[in-house]
C-alpha positions in Angstrom: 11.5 75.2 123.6 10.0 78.5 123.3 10.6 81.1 120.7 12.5 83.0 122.9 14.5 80.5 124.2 15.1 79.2 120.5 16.6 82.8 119.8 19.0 83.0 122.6 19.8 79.5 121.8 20.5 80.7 117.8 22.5 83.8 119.4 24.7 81.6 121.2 25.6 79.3 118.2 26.2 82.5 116.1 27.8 84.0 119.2 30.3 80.8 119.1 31.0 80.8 115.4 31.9 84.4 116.1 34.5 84.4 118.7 36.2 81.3 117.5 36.2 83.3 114.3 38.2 85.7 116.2 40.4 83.5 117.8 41.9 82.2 114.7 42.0 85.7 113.0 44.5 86.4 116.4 46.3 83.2 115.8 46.8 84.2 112.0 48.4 88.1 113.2 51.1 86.3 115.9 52.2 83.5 113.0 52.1 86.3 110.7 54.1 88.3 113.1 56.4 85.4 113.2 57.6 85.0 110.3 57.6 88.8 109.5 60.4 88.9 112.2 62.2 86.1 111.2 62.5 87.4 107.9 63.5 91.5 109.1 65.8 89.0 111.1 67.5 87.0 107.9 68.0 90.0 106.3 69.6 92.3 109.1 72.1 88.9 109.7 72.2 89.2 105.8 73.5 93.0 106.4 76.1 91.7 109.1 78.0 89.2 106.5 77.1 92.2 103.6 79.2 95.3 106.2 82.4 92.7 107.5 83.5 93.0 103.7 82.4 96.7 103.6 84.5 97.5 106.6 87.1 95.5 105.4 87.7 96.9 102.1 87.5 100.5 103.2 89.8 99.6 106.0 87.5 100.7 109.4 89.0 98.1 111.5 87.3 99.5 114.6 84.0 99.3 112.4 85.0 95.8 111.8 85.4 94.8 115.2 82.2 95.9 116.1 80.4 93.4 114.3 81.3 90.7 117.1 79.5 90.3 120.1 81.4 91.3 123.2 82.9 87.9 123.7 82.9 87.4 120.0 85.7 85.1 118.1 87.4 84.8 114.8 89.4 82.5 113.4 91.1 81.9 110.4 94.3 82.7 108.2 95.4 85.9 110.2 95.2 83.6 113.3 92.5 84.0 116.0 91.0 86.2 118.4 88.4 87.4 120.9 86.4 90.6 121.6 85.9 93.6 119.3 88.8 94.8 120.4 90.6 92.3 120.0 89.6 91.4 116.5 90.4 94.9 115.1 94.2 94.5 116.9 94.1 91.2 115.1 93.2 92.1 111.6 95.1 95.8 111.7 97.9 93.9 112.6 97.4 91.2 109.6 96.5 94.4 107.4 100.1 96.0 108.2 102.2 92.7 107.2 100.9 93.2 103.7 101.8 95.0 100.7 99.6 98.1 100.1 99.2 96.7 96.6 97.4 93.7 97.6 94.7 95.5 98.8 94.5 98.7 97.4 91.3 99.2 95.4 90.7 95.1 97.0 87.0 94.0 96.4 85.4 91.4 98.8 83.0 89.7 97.4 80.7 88.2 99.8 78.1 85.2 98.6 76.0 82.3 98.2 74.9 83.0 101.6 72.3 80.6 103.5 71.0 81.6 107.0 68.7 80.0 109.4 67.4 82.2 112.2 65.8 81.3 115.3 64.9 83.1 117.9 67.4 84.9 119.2 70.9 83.3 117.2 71.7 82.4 113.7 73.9 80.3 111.9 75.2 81.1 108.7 77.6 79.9 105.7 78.7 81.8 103.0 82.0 82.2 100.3 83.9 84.7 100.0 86.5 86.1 97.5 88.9 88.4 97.8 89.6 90.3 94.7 92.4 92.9 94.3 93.5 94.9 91.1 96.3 93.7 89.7 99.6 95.2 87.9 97.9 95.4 84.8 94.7 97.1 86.2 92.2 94.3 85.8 91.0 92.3 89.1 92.8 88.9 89.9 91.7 86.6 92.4 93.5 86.7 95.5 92.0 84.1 98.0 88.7 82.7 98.4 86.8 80.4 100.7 84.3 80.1 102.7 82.6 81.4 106.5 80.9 79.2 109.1 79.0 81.8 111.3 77.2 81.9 114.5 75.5 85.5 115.6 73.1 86.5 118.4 71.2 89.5 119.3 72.6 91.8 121.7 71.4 94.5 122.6 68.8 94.6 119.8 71.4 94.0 117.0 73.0 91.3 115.2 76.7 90.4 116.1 79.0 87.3 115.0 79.6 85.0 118.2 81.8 83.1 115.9 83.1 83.5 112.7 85.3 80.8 111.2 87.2 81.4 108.1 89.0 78.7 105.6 90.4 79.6 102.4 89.9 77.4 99.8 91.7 79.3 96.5 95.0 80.7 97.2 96.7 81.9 94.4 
């Protein structure tokens, strides 16, 4: 082998080292891509289960209902339903067989969340509390339990496919 031929040879090698250098620096920015989303991901679902106690306790019903999926269910205490719509008949109609008092000034306390995210759905569990202020002024307990969630994406946000509801405290 020449000298010539010896640094063309030497270029290649480097040459190699190079773009295989590069290839893994691209493989590195889409798994670091990945779990970037899958975290903006958690913590949008997080803000879903965070705004369904939100809604609830200022009483936007239709704001409620919008944070199911178009063919969206719930199910629990107040009985079941389907569709945004739906669900805010449901839960404005559960909301006007109460006492005012019981949830005037109510608090739900939404936690011990755990969510697992993939791709495009998500499962989730969490407890709840519901919290009102009592005669005397100080917060009792009113109910408490727990969710059972499923969400997907549609169109580009996060939406309960099914939420399931069991109380577990009821005073």
């Amino acid at each position: 082998m020449n000298a010539q031929q010896g640094t063309i040879a030497a270029l290649v090698i480097v040459s190699s080292f190079g773009l295989a250098n590069l290839a893994h620096t691209a493989s590195d920015g889409a798994a670091l891509e990945a779990r970037l989303q899958k975290l903006e991901d958690t913590e949008a679902v997080r803000q879903v289960l965070i705004d369904y106690g939100r809604a609830l306790d200022s009483r936007d019903f239709k704001a409620y209902g919008s944070l199911f999926a178009k063919d969206g269910t719930w199910s629990g205490g107040m009985g079941s339903a389907q569709t945004p719509e739906g669900i805010q008949k449901m839960v404005e109609g559960g909301f006007a067989k109460m006492s005012p008092e019981l949830y005037t000034d109510s608090n739900h306390v939404m936690t011990s969340m755990d969510i697992e995210v993939s791709g495009d759905t998500a499962k989730a569990w969490s407890r709840w509390l519901w919290v009102i202020k009592a005669a005397d002024g100080k917060p009792r307990l009113e109910r408490g339990g727990r969710y059972e969630d499923t969400l997907v994406r549609e169109d580009g946000k996060w939406k309960f496919k099914t939420r399931a509801t069991t109380t577990e405290i009821n005073k």
